[in-house]
C-alpha positions in Angstrom: 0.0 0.0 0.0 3.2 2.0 1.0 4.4 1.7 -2.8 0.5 2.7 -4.4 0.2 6.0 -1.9 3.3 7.6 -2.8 2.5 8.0 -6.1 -1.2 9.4 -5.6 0.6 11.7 -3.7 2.7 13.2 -6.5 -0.3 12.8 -8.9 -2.0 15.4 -6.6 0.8 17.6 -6.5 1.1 17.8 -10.0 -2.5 18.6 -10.4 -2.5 21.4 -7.5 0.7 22.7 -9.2 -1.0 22.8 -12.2 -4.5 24.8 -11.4 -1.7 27.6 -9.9 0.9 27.9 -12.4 -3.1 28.8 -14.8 -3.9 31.1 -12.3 -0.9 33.0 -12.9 -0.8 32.5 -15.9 -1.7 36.6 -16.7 1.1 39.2 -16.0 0.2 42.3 -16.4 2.7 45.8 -16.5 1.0 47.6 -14.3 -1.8 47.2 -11.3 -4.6 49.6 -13.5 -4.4 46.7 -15.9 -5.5 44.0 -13.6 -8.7 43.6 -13.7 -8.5 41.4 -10.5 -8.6 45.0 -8.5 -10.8 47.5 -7.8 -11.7 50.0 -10.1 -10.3 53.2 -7.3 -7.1 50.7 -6.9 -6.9 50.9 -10.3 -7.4 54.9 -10.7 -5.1 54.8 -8.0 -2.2 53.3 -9.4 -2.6 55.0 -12.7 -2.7 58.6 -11.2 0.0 58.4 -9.3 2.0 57.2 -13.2 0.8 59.9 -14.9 2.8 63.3 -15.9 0.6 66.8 -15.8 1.0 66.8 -19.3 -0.5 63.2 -19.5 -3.2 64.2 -17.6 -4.3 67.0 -19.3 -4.1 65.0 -22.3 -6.7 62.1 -21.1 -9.1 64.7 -20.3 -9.3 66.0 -24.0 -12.0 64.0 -25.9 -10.0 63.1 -28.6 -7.3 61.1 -26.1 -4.0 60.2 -27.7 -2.2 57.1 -26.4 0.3 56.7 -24.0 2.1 54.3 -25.2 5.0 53.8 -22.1 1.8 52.9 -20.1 0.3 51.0 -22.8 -3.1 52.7 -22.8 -4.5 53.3 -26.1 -6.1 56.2 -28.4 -9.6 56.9 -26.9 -12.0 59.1 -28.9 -14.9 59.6 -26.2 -17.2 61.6 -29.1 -20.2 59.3 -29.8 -23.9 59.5 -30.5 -26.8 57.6 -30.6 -30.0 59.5 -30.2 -32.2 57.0 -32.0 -29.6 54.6 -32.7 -26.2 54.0 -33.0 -25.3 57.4 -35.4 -22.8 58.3 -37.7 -20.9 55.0 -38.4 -21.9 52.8 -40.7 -24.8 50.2 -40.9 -27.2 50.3 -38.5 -30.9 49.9 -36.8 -32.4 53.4 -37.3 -35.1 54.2 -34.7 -37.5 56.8 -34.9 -36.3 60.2 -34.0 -36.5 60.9 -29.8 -39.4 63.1 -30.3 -41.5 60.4 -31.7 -40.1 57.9 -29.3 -41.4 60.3 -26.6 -44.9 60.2 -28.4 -45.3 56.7 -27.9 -45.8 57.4 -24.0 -44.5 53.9 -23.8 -41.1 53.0 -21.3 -40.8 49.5 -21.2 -40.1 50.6 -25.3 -37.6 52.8 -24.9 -35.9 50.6 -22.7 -35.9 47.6 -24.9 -35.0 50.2 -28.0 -32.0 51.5 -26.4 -30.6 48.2 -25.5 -31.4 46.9 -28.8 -28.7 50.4 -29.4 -26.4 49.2 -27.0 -25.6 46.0 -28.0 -24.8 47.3 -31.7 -22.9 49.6 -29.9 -20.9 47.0 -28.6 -20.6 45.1 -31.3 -19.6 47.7 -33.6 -16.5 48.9 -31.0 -15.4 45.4 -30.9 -15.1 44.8 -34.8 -13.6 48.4 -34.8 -11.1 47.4 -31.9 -10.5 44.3 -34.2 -9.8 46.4 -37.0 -7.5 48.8 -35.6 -9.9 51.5 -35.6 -9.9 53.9 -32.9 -11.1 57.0 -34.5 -14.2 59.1 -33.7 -17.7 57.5 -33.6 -16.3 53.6 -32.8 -16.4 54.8 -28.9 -18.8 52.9 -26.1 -19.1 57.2 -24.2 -22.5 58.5 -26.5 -23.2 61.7 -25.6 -27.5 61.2 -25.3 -29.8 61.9 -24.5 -30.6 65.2 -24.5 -33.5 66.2 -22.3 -34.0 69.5 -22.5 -37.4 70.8 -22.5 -38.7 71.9 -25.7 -40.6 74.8 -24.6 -40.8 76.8 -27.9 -41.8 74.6 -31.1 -40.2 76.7 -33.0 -36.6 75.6 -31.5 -34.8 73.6 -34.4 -33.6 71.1 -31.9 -36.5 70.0 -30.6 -36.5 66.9 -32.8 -33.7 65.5 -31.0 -36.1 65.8 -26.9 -38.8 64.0 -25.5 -40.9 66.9 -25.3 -42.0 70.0 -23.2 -43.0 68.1 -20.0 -40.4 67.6 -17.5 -42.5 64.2 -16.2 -42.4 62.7 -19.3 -38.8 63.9 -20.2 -37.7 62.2 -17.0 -39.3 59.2 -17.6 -38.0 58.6 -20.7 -34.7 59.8 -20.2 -34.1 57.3 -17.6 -35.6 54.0 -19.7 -33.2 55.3 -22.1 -30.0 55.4 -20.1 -30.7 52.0 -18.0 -31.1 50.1 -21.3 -28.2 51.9 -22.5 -25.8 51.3 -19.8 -26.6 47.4 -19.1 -27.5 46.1 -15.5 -24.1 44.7 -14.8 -23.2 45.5 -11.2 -19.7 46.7 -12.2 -19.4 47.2 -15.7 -21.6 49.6 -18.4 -22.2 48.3 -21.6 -21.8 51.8 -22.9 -22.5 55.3 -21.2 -25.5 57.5 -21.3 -24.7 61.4 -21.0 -27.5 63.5 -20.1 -27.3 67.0 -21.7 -27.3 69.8 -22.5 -26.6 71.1 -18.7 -28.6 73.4 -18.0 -31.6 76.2 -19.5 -30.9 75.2 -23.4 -33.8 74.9 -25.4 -32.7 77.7 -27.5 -32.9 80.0 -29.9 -29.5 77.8 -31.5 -28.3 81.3 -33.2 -27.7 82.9 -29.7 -26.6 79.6 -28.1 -23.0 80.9 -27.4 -23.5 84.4 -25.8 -26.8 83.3 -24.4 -27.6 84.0 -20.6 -30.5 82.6 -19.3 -32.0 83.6 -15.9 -35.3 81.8 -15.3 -37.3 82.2 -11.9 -35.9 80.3 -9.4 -39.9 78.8 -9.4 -39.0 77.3 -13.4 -35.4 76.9 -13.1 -36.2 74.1 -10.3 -40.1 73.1 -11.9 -38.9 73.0 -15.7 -35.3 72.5 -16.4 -34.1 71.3 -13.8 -35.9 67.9 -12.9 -34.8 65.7 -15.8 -31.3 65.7 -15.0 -32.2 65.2 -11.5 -34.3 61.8 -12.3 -31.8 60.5 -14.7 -28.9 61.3 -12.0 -30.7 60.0 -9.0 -32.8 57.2 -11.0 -30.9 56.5 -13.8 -27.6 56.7 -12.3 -26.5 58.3 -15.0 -22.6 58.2 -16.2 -22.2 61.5 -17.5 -23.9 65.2 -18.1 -22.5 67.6 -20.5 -22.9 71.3 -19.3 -24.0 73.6 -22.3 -22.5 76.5 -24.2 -25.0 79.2 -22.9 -24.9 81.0 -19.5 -27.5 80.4 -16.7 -27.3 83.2 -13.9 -24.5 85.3 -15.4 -21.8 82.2 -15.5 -21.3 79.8 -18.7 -22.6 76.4 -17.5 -19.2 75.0 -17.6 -17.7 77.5 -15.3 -20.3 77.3 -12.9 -19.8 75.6 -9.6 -22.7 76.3 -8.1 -25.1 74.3 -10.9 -21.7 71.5 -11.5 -21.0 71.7 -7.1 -23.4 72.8 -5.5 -26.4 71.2 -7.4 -25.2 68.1 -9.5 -22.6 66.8 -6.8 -23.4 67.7 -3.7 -27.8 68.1 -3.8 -28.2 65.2 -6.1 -24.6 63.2 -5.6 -23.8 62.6 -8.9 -20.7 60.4 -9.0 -19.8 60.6 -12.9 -18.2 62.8 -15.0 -18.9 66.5 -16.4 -18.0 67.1 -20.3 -18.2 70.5 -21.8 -20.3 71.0 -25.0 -18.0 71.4 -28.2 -15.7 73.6 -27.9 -18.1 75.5 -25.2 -14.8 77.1 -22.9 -14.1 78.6 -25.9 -16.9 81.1 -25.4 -15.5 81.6 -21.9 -12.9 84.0 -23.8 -14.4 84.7 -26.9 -17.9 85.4 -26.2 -18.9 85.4 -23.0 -15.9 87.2 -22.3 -15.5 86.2 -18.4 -12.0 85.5 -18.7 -9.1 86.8 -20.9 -7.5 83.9 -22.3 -7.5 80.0 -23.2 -5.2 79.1 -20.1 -7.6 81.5 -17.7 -10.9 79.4 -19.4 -9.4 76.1 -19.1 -8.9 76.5 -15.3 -12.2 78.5 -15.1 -13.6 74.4 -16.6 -11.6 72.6 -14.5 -11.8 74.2 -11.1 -16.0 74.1 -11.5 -15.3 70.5 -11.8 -15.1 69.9 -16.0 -13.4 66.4 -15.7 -13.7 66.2 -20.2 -13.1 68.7 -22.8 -14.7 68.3 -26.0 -12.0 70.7 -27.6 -8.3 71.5 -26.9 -8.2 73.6 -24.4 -7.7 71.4 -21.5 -3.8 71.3 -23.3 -3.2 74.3 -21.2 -4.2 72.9 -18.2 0.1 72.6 -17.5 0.1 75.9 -18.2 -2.3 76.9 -15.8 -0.5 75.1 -12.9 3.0 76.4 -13.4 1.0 80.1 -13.6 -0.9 79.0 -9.9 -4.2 79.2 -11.3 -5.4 75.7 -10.5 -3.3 72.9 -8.1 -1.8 69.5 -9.5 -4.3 68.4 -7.0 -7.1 69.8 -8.1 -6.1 68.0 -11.7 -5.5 64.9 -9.9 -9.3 65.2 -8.1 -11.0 65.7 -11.6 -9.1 63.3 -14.0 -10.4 60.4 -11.7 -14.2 60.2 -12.4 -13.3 60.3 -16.2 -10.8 57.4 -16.1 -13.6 55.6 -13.6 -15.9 55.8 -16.7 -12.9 54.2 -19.1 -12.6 51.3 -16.2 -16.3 50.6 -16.2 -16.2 50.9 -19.9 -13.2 47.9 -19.7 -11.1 49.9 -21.7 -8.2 49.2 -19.8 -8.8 45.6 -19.4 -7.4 42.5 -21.9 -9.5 42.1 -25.1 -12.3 39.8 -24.8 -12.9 40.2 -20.7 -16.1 41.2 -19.1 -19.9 40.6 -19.3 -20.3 42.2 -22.8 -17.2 41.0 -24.9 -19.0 38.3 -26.4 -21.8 40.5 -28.1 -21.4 39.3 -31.7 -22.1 41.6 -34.8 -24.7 39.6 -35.9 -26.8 41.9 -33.9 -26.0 45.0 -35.8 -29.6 46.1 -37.6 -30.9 42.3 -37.4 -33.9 41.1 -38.2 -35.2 41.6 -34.5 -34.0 45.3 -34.0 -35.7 46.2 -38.0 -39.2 44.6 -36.1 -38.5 46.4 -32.8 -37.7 49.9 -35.0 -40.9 49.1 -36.9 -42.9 48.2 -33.8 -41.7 51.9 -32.1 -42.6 54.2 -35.7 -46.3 52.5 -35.6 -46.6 53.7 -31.8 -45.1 57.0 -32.3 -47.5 57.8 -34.9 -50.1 60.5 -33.6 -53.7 60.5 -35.5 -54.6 63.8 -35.3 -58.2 63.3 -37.6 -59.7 61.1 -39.2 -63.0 62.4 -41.2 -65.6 59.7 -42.1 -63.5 56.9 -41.1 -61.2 57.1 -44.3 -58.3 55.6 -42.9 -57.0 52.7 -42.8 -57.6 52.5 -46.7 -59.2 49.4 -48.2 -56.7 47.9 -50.1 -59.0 46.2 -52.7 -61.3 49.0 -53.3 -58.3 51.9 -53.8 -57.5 51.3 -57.4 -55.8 54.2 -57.7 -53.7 56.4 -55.7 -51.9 59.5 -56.0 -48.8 60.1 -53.9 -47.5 63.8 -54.0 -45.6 66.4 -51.7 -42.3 67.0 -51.1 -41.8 64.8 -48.7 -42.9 61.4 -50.8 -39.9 60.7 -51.7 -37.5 62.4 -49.3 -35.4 60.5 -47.1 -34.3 63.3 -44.3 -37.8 64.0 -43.4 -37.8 60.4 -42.2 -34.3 60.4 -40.3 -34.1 63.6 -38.9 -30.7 64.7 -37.1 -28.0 62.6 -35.4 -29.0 59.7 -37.1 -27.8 56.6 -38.1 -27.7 54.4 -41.4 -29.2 51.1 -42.9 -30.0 49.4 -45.8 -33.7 49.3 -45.0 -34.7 53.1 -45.5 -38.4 53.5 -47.5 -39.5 56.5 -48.1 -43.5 57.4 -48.2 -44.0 56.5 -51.6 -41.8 53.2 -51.4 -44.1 52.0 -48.8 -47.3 52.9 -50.5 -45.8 51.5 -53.5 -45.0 48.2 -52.0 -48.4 47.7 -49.8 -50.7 48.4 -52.6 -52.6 46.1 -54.3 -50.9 44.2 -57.3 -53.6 45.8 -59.8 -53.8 49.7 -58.1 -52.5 52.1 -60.3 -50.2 54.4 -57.8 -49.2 57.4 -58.8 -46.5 60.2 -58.1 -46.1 64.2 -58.5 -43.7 66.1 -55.7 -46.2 68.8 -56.8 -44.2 72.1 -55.0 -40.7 72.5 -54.1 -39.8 72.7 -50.3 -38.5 76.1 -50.4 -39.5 78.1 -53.3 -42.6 78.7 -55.4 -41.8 76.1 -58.4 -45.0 74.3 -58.7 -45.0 71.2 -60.6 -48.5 70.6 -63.5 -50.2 67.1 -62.8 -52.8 67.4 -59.8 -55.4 66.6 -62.4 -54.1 63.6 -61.4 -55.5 64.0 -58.1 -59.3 64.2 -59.2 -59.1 60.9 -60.7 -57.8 58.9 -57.9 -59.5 56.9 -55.0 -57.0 58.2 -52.3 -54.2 60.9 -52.0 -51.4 60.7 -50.0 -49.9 64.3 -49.5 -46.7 64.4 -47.7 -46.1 67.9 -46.6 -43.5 69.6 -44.3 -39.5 70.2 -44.3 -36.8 68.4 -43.1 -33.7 68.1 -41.3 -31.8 70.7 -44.0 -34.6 73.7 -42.6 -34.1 73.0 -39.1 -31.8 71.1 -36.4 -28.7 72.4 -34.9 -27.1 75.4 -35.5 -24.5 74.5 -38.5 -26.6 71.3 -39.8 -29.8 73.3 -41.2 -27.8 74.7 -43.5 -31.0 76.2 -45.9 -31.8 77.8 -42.6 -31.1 81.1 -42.1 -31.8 81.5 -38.5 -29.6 79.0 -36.7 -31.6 76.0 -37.0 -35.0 77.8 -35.7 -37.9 78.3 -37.3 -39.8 81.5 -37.2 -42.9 79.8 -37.1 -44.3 76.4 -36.9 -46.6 76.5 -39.9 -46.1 74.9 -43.1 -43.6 76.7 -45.6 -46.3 79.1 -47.7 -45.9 77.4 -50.6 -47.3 74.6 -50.4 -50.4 75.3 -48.8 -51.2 78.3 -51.4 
């Protein structure tokens, strides 16, 4: 027995010697890169690595790597509104104002993590690729909940409406499906903006101040970013170009300190608006120079520029207008966003690596975007029951308007692309009957007084279909609309003259 036991013995120590040599098995550089830790051991270690310069540099948007450290390129600049925008194939939802129409949660929810699982999936195959570049990103800057008090403000489109109730409600189905409900780890990072009183007018957006009662400033604007920080536990808000009592948004510490930190203890990170401390110098004119505005940002607690000036931020310490300390207090909520992200952790680890791009615009995210633009659809009449249209009996129809057979009417702004698009008359065209004769005549211009002959055509046919209105090219954001001439805005809300002379 002596002779059989000894060799059981080794047997076992071969095995236990084995399962340890696997466990070790991973060596990493440095600590931050071991996942194995926590993520403030993590943001520990790599402050305490990091140069000024190298600080300042992860807390620009467009993030360069650092290659002695091994961390990578990181462009944090991402959208995805009503899907994931701006790169490439995929599910297009209906724009957030419709969305908002459909008074319906549990869809918003299951819509946005339809859009966050392309979003992962895309990043991945981009990773793969080598592609690091704007818009491959898992940080999308949505939604935006700001009230849309004035119909006339071009960026309406893009919000859930002019109730702060609903705004909040959908905000926050929005960001949970986006973000996942993985204890530690986001599948991608919801950003509630624009931070705070911006709901226009887009041509003043940069010299703007806004001072509402203190009554509306706490009953209006301010609620939605309270529910999606408190409920929605929200990764990020982006303060807004415009001032609000006297001080640009992103220089104010009493609406980033006072309110979003320490009233509603948000533990995420601020980002500026494009290039917004900018306007610090140039057109608000609070301070005197880029290395004044940058420490204006960073001392009311800015922990991401979208811009460059957050390159002078070494400037600004060896001139003793902000503390390395300060810079080390706001660069950590960022980097905490990159950790939960897994940015810094070995390709293929964590609950969301194995999200394949077979998901991208599949067959179940074309029925759920389907399922969303039949409930967002408001009937507004509906004279002697003539809709829905018997298909047998409509022998001939006449589809005309502008709008028939235009494609940005459908998308609207910050969207994103597929192969599935149908514009008005497509549809009609394919859901008729096989013998109806369907017709079409855009009939008027959008902009202009060229009318088109052929609505004789019109007195002939069992049904017209007259698609009216503009699109995204006559209002949006200040820059997009470009046939707009004031900012994006419209001056009223009716239709464009023309076409309903």
């Amino acid at each position: 027995m002596k002779y059989l036991f000894i060799p059981a013995v080794f047997i076992i120590l071969i095995i236990f010697s084995g399962c340890e040599n696997q466990k070790q098995e991973t060596v990493y550089d440095f600590p931050f890169q071991n996942p194995g830790l926590t993520f403030e051991e993590r943001i520990n270690d790599l402050v305490h690595r990091l140069t000024i310069e190298e600080k300042a540099s992860l807390m620009l948007y467009n993030s360069q790597a650092i290659e002695r450290l091994g961390i990578p390129q990181y462009n944090w600049w991402n959208e995805c509104l009503h899907g994931v925008g701006r790169a490439g194939n995929a599910t297009v939802f209906p724009q957030a104002i419709g969305m908002a129409a459909t008074f319906d949660e549990d869809l918003i929810f299951r819509v946005s993590t339809a859009i966050s699982d392309e979003a992962r999936a895309k990043h991945q195959a981009a990773i793969r690729m080598g592609n690091r570049e704007q818009y491959v990103g898992l940080s999308f800057w949505t939604p935006n909940i700001n009230i849309f008090r004035d119909p006339r403000w071009g960026r309406g489109q893009e919000t859930y409406g002019e109730d702060p109730y609903l705004t909040s409600q959908m905000g926050i189905a929005f960001v949970k499906g986006l973000q996942g409900d993985d204890p530690k780890y986001l599948k991608a990072s919801a950003c509630a903006k624009h931070y705070v009183v911006h709901s226009g007018p887009e041509k003043i957006r940069h010299h703007f101040n806004a001072e509402p009662s203190e009554r509306d400033f706490r009953e209006t604007y301010l609620p939605g970013f309270e529910a999606l920080v408190e409920e929605g536990q929200v990764e990020a808000v982006m303060c807004a170009y415009n001032r609000t009592y006297d001080k640009p948004c992103c220089g104010s510490e009493y609406l980033l300190n006072d309110i979003l930190r320490k009233e509603w203890g948000f533990g995420g990170h601020i980002v500026s608006d494009c290039w917004a401390l900018d306007d610090f110098w140039l057109r608000h004119k609070v301070v005197e120079t880029q290395v004044e505005a940058a420490a204006m940002a960073a001392k009311a607690g800015v922990n991401l520029n979208c811009g460059y000036l957050y390159q002078f931020l070494p400037e600004a310490v060896e001139k003793g207008l902000i503390s390395e300390a300060t810079i080390d207090s706001i660069v950590r909520p960022m980097l905490q966003t990159r950790f939960k992200l897994g940015l810094f952790d070995p390709e293929g680890y964590g609950p969301y690596a194995d999200i394949s791009p077979d998901v991208i615009n599949n067959e179940a995210h074309q029925k759920l975007a389907y399922e969303t633009a039949a409930k967002s659809i408001v009937l507004l009449k509906n004279r002697k029951h003539v809709l829905p249209l018997d298909k047998k009996s409509t022998k001939t129809i006449l589809v005309a308007g502008p709008t028939a057979m235009d494609v940005n009417c459908l998308v609207g702004n910050y969207t994103g692309y597929s192969g599935q698009l149908t514009t008005i008359l497509e549809g009609m065209v394919d859901r008729a009957d096989p013998g109806a004769v369907v017709e079409y005549n855009q009939g008027v211009m959008f902009h202009n007084d060229s009318l088109f002959t052929g609505f004789w055509q019109a007195g002939r046919a069992d049904a017209v279909v007259l698609c009216l209105g503009i699109n995204s090219l006559f209002e949006g954001e200040e820059g997009d609309a470009m046939m707009n001439p004031h900012g994006g805005d419209r001056v009223d809300i009716g239709l464009p003259p023309n076409q309903i002379e």
